[in-house]
C-alpha positions as CSV (number, residue, x, y, z in Angstrom):
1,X,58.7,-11.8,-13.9
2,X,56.0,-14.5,-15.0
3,X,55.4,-17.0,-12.3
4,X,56.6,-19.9,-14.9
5,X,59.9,-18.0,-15.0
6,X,60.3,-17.5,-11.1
7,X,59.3,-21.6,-11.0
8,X,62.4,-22.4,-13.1
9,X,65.3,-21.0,-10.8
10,X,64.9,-24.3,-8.8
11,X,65.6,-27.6,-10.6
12,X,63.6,-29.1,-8.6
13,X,60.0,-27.2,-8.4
14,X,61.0,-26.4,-12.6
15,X,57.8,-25.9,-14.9
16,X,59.6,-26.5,-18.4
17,X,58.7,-23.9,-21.1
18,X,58.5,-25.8,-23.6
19,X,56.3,-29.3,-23.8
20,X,56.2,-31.7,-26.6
21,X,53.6,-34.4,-26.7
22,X,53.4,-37.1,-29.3
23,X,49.5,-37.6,-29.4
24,X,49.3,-41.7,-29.8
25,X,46.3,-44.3,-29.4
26,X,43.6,-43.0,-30.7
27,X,42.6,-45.7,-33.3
28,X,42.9,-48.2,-30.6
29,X,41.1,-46.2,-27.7
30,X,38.2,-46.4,-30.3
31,X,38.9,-50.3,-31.7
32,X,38.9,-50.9,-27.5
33,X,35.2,-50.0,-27.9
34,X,34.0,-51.0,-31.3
35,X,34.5,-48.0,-33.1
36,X,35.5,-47.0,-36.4
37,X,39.6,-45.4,-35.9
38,X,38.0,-41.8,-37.0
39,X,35.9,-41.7,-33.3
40,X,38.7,-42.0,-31.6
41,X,40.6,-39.2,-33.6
42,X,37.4,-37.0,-32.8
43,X,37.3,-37.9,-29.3
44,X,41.2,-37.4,-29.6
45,X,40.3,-33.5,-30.7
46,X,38.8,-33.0,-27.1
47,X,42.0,-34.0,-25.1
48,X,43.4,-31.6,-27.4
49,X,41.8,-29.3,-25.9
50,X,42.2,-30.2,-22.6
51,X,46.0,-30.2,-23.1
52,X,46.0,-26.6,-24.6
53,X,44.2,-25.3,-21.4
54,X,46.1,-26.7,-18.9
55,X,49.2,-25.3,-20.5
56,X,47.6,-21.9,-20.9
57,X,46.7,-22.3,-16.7
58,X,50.1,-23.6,-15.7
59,X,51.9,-20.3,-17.8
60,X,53.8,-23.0,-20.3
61,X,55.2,-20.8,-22.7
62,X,54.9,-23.1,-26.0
63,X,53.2,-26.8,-26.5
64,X,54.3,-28.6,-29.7
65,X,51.4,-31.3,-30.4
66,X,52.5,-34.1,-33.3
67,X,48.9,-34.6,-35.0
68,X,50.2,-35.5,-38.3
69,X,53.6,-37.1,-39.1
70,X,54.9,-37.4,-42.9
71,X,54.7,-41.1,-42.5
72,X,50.7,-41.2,-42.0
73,X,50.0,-40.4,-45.9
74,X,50.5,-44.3,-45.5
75,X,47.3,-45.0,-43.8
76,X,44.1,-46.7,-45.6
77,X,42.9,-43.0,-47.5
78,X,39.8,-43.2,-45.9
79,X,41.4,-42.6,-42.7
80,X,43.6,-39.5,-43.9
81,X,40.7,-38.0,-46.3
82,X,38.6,-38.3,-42.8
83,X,41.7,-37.1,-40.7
84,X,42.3,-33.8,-43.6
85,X,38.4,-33.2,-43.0
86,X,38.6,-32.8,-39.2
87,X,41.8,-30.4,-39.5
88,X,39.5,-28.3,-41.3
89,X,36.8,-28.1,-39.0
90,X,38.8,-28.0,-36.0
91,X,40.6,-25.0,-37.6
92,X,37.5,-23.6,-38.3
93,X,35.9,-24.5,-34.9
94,X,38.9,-23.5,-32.5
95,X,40.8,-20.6,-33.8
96,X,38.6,-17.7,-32.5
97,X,38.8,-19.6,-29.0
98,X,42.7,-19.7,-29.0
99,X,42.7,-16.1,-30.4
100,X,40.4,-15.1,-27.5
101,X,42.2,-16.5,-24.6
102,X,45.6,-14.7,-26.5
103,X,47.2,-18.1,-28.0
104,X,49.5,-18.2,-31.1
105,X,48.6,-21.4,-33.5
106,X,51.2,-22.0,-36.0
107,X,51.5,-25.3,-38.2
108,X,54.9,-26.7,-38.9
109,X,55.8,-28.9,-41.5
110,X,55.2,-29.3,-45.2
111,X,52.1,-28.1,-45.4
112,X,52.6,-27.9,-49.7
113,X,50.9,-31.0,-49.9
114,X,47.1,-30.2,-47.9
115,X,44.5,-29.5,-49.9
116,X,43.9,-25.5,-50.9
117,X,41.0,-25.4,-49.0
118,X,43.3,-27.0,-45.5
119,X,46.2,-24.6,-46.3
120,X,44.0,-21.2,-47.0
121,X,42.4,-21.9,-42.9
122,X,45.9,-22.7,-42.3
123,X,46.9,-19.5,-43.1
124,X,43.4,-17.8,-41.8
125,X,44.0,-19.1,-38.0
126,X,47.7,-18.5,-38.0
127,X,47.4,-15.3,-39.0
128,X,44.4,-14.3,-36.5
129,X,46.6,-15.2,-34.0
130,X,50.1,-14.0,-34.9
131,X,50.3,-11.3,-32.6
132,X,49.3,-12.9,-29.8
133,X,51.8,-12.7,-26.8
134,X,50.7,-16.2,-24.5
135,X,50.6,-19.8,-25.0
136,X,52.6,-20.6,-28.6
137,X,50.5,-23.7,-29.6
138,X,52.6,-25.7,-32.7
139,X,50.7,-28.1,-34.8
140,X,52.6,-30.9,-36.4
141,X,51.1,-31.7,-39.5
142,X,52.9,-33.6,-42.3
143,X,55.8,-32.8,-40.3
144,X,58.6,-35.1,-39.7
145,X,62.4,-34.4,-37.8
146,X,64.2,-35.7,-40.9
147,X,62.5,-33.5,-43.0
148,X,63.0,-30.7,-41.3
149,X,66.6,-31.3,-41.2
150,X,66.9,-31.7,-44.4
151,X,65.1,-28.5,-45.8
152,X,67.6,-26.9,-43.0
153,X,70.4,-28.1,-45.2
154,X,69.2,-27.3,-48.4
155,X,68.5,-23.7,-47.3
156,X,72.1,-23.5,-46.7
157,X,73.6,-25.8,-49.5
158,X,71.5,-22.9,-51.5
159,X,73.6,-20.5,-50.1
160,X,76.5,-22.4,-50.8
161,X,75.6,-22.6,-54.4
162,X,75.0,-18.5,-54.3
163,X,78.4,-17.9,-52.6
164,X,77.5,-16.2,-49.5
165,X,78.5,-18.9,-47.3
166,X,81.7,-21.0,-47.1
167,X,81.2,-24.8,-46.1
168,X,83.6,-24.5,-43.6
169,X,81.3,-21.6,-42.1
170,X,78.5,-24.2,-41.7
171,X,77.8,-24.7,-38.0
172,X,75.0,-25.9,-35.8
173,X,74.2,-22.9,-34.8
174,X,73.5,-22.3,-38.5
175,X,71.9,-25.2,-38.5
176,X,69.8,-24.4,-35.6
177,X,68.9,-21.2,-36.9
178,X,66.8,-22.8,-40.2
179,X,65.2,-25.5,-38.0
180,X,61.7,-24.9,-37.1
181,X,60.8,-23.7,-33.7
182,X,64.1,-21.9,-34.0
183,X,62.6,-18.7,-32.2
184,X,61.2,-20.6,-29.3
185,X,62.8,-22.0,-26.3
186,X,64.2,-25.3,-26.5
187,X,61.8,-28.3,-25.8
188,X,62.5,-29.4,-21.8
189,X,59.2,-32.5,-22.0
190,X,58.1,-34.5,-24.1
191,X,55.3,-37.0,-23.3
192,X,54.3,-39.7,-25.3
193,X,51.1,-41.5,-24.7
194,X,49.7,-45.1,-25.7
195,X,52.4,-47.3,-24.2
196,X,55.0,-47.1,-26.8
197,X,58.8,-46.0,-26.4
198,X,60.4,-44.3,-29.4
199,X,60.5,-40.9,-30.7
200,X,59.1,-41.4,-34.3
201,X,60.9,-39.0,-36.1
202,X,59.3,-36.4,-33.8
203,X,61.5,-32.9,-33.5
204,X,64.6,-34.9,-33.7
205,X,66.8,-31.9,-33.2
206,X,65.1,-30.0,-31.1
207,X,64.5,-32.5,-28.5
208,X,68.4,-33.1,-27.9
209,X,68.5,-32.4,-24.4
210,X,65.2,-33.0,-23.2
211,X,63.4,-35.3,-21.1
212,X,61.3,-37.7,-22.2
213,X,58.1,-39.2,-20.6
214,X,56.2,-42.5,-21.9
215,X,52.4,-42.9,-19.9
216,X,50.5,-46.0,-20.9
217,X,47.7,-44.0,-21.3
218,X,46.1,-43.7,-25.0
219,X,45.9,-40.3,-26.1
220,X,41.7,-39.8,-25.9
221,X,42.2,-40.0,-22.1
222,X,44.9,-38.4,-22.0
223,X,43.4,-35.2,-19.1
224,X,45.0,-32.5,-16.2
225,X,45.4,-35.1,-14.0
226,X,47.7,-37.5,-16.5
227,X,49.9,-34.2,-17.7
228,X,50.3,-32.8,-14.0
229,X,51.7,-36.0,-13.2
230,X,54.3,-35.7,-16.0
231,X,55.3,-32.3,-14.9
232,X,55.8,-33.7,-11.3
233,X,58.3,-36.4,-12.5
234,X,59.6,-33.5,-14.8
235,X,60.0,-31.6,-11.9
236,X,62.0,-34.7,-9.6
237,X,64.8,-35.3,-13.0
238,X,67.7,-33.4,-12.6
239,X,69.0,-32.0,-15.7
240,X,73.0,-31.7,-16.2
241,X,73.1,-30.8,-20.5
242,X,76.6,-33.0,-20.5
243,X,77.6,-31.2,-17.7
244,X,78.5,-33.1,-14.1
245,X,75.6,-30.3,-12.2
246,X,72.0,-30.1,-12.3
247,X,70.7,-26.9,-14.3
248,X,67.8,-24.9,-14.1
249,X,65.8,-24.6,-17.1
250,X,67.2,-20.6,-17.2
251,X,70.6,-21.3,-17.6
252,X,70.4,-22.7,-21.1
């Protein structure tokens, strides 16, 4: 037994499996120092990695990261041609490091409407990583809850249409099944930095159930010492799933 899955028997001393962190403030962590908004996005690519790593130490079994919601495509195009241009080279830059130290990358979301160039190292670092057995590292990128939902749906209203299910068979596990992240454990944490409270159409089903953290911090600062102190008040909540008991993270 991994010594993240001894942790969890105790509700108390719990290390969640599964983190979620909305990745906000990085145009004003740069604006704060007279910067263009694509600085602070670069210098946002370093906490990245800083995240990643402390994850991989503390034996977390998946980190979801929210880089790019569906909503962004509605910032000034110099912004998102700059922000498509640093997926690339981060893709480039960072994949034989996370294939080294044995991390699966995958990138969830619509990813039909990236560039050929984006989606071909898309396709290059997820699949030089597939078969790696540590840290699943998600990458949220044109990604947003609703949508995800909604292709859920249409997966099954197509098989509806094709006769090989009845609507009355339609369940949430069915549901659940055609979500993404379906294969990974459900996600316990997630952290939001830069000060604001709300969810932002961020993994709205997966999320049901989990706990939610807001620091104040903007993301470019965001470092070991700022995520250990969300596991420690992760650790402190006591988790009862509609249930009148706490319950360790195993029991789900």
């Amino acid at each position: 037994m991994s010594p993240a899955k001894q942790q969890v028997n105790n509700p108390k001393t719990s290390v969640p499996r599964h983190v979620a962190i909305i990745m906000d403030g990085n145009g004003r962590w740069a604006k704060q120092l007279g910067k263009l908004r694509i600085f602070g996005h670069q210098e946002g690519a370093k906490a990245v990695r800083r995240a990643v790593r402390f994850a991989v130490n503390h034996n977390i079994e998946a980190l979801t990261l929210y880089a790019f919601s569906s909503e962004n495509w509605n910032r000034p195009a110099q912004e998102v041609t700059a922000l498509m241009e640093l997926f690339v080279r981060a893709l480039d830059k960072e994949a034989g490091s996370l294939h080294k130290n044995n991390v699966r990358l995958r990138i969830i979301g619509d990813t039909q409407r990236f560039s050929e160039r984006l989606q071909a190292r898309i396709q290059r670092a997820e699949s030089l990583t597939e078969a790696n057995t540590g840290l699943t590292l998600n990458i949220a990128a044109n990604y947003g809850g609703r949508w995800d939902i909604t292709q859920a749906f249409q997966q099954i209203a197509l098989q509806v249409k094709n006769g090989l299910v009845e609507p009355d068979e339609i369940d949430e596990q069915m549901v659940s099944q055609r979500i993404n992240l379906c294969d990974l454990s459900p996600v316990d944490l997630v952290i939001r930095t830069g000060g604001e409270h709300r969810i932002s159409n961020f993994l709205l089903w997966q999320i049901a159930y989990a706990e939610l953290y807001f620091t104040e911090v903007l993301w470019p600062d965001f470092d070991e010492l700022v995520f250990e102190g969300a596991l420690n008040v992760f650790a402190q909540r006591e988790r009862r799933f509609g249930g009148t008991e706490p319950a360790s993270i195993n029991e789900l």
